[in-house]
N, C-alpha and C positions, 0 to 999 in steps of 0.2 A: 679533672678539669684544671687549669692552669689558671692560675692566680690574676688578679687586676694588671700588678706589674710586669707579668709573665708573658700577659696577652697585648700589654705595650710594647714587650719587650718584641715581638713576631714583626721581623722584617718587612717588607714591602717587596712582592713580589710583582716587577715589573716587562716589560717585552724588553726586546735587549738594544742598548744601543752601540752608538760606535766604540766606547772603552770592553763591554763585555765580547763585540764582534773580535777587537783584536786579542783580547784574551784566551778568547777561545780557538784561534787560531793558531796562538804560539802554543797554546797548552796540545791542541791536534797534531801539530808539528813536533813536536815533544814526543806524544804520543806513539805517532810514526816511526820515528826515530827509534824506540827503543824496541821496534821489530828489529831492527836491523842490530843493533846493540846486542841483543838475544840469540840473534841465527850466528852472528859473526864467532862468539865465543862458545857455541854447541857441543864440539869434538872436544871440549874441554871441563866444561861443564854443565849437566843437562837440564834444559829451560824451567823444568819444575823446581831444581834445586835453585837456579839462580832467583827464582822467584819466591822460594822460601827464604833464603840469605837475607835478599831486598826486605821482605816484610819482616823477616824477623828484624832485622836491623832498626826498621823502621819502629817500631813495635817497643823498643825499648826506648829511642826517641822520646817519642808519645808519651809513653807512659813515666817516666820521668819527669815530664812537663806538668801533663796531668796532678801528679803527685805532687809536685812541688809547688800548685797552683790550689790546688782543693784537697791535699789530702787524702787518704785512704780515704775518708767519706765522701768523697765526689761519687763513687760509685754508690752509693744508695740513696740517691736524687731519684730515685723512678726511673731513669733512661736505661738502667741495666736489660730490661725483656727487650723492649724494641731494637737497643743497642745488640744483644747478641744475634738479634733476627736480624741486621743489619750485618753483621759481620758472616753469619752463614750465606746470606744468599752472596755476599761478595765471594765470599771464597769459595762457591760452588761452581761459580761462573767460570774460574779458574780449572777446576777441577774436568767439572764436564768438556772444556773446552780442548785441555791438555787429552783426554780419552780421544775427544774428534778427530786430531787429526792421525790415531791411530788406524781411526777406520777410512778416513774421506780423507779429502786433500785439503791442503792448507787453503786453495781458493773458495770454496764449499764452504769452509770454517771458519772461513773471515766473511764470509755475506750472510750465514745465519747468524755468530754471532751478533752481525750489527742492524738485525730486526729490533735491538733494544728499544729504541726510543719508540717503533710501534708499541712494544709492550709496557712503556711509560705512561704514551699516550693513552691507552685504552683504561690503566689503574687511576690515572688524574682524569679520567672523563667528567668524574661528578663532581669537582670542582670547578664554580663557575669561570674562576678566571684560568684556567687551564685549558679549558673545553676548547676545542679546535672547529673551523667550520669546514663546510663541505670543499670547498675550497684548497683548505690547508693541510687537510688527509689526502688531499691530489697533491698536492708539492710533497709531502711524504711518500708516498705510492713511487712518486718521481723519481724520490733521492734514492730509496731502496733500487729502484729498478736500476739506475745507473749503476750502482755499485754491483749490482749482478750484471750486466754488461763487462764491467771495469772486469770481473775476476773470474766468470765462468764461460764467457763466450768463447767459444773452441775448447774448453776446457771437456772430455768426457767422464761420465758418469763415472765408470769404471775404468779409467786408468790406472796408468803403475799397477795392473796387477790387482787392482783388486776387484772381489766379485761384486754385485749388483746389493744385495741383503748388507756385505759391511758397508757398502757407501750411503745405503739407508740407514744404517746403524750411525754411523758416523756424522751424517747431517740431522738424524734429531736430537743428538747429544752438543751438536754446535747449537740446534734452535734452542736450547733445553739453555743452556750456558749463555745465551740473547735472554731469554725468559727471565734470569736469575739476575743480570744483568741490569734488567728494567723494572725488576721487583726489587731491588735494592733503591731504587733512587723512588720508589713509592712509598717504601718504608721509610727513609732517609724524612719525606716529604710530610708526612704524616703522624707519625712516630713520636713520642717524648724524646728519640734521642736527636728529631730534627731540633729543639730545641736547645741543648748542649752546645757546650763549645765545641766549635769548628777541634783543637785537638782532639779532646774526647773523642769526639762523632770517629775522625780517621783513625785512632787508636783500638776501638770498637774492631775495623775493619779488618785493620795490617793485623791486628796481634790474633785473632780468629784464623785469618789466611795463614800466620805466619806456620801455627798449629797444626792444620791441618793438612798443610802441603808438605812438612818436614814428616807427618806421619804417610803422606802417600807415597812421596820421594821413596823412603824406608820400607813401607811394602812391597813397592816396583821394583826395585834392585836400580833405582837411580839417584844411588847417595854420595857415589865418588864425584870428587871434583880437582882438575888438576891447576893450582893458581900460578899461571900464568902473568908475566906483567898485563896482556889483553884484556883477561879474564878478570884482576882485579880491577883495573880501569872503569870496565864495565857494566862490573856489579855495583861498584861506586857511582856511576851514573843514575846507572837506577835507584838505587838508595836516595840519595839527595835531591836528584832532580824531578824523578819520575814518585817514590812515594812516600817521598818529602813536599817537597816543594809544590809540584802539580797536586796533589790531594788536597792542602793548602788551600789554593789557591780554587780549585774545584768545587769544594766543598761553599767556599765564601761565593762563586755563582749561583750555587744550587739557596742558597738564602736570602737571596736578593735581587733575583731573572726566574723567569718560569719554564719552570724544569723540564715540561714537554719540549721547548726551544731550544736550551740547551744538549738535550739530550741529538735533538735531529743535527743540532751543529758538529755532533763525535761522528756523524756519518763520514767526513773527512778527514777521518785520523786513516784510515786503510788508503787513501787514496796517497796521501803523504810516503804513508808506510809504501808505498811502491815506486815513487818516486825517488826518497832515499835510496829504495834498492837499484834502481838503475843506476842511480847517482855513484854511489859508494861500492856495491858488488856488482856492479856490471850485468845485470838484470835485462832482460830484453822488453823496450816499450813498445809497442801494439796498439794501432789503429781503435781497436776497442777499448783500450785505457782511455784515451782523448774522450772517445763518444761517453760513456760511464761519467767523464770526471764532470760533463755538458750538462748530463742529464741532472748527477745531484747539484752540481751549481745552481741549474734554473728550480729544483724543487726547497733547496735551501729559499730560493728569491722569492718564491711562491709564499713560502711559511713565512716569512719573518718581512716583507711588506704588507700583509694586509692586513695586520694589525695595524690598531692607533699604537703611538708613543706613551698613552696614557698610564700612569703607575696605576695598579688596583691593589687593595688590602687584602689579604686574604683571610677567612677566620680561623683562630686559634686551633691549633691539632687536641685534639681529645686527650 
């Protein structure tokens, strides 16, 4: 149980207003963006290792911070179990998601992934102020279905070649990396390590990932990396901006806005992520992008007007 001061110390998790609306839009647009960051420097260096770089990077960061703030015994506060359950489902999501698009296509693996915040919503169900009404599982239902408009319409099962069993394969490894996704931010939400500092909590996550993807990178055969002035650019984006800065910043919504809300507001990071691409790589936009981007718009509007403004407490995490 967590202490008198511990359970004062528990945020105020509130519906979002217009500072977390823009927040979460630069952070989606962030987001986006570092698809594009990711694909552009590929034939140089492969997305799992830039992904380990980034975290490891980050990872030492953190942990420096950490250390220089609390000490080697910052870690034996209690947040160690839930903290590492926190860091594995992050870096599973990673994992499973990198296998997806070996089987399915990159559009298949960007709309199962971002079932996440359904699988947010259903772990915060029994939380009263989390709970969603009938209503605002229809504006989710929405967002989702746009987003599968946005990336699979015309899109076939078995394209590029591949057979019908690995595109099945392939898409429940993208749902499985959604799953992981949204059990992270349940944990996050529940956990002794939602308690922790905002460093800590992100340090938990990058230095697990950072682990775990340099031992997959090295099982794959995808450890080479050629550094490029693009490629250090790049990586240097991601490090700083993406799991520096936005984790940051991410973490301090997820303690202060309610996380099922947050979560459906990342439905917009793919949509971005596509728009970049036409922008920057000359990506072709499509009639069903538009319809897709209509559909999560109106199911974001659904969700997040028909709540009151009102802040609720929520009770202390076990």
């Amino acid at each position: 149980m967590l202490s008198r001061a511990a359970h004062r110390a528990v945020p105020l998790r509130r519906h979002l207003d217009l500072r977390a609306l823009a927040i979460m839009l630069t952070l989606c647009m962030l987001w986006g963006f570092q698809q594009v960051a990711i694909k552009a420097v590929a034939p140089s260096a492969p997305p799992v290792m830039q992904l380990a770089i980034r975290f490891g990077c980050a990872a030492a960061f953190f942990g420096i911070w950490v250390l220089a703030r609390e000490g080697i015994g910052g870690f034996v506060d209690g947040t160690l179990p839930s903290g590492l359950l926190l860091g594995l489902t992050f870096s599973m999501e990673f994992v499973f998601a990198g296998e997806a698009l070996v089987h399915t296509s990159a559009a298949h693996t960007v709309v199962f992934l971002y079932t996440a915040p359904l699988f947010t919503a259903l772990g915060l169900q029994y939380l009263p102020d989390e709970r969603l009404s009938a209503a605002q599982w229809l504006g989710i239902a929405m967002a989702f279905a746009g987003v599968a408009v946005a990336f699979l319409a015309s899109t076939g099962r078995t394209g590029s070649g591949r057979s019908a069993a690995a595109a099945i394969t392939g898409d429940l490894l993208a749902l499985a990396a959604g799953a992981s996704w949204g059990l992270s931010t349940v944990v996050l939400r529940r956990g002794r390590v939602g308690n922790a500092a905002t460093a800590k909590t992100v340090f938990y996550q990058v230095s697990f990932a950072a682990l775990l993807l340099f031992a997959f990178a090295a099982l794959t055969g995808q450890w080479s990396v050629r550094w490029t002035p693009v490629t250090i650019a790049s990586v240097a984006f991601q490090t700083v901006f993406i799991a520096i800065a936005s984790y940051l910043v991410w973490f301090w919504l997820l303690r202060h806005y309610l996380n099922s809300r947050l979560m459906l507001l990342s439905l917009l990071t793919p949509l971005f992520g596509v728009a970049f691409g036409v922008a920057l790589l000359g990506d072709a936009l499509e009639l069903r992008f538009a319809i897709g981007t209509f559909l999560v718009l109106g199911g974001v509007l659904i969700v997040h007007v028909l709540p009151s403004l009102r802040p609720t407490r929520v009770a202390a995490a076990p």
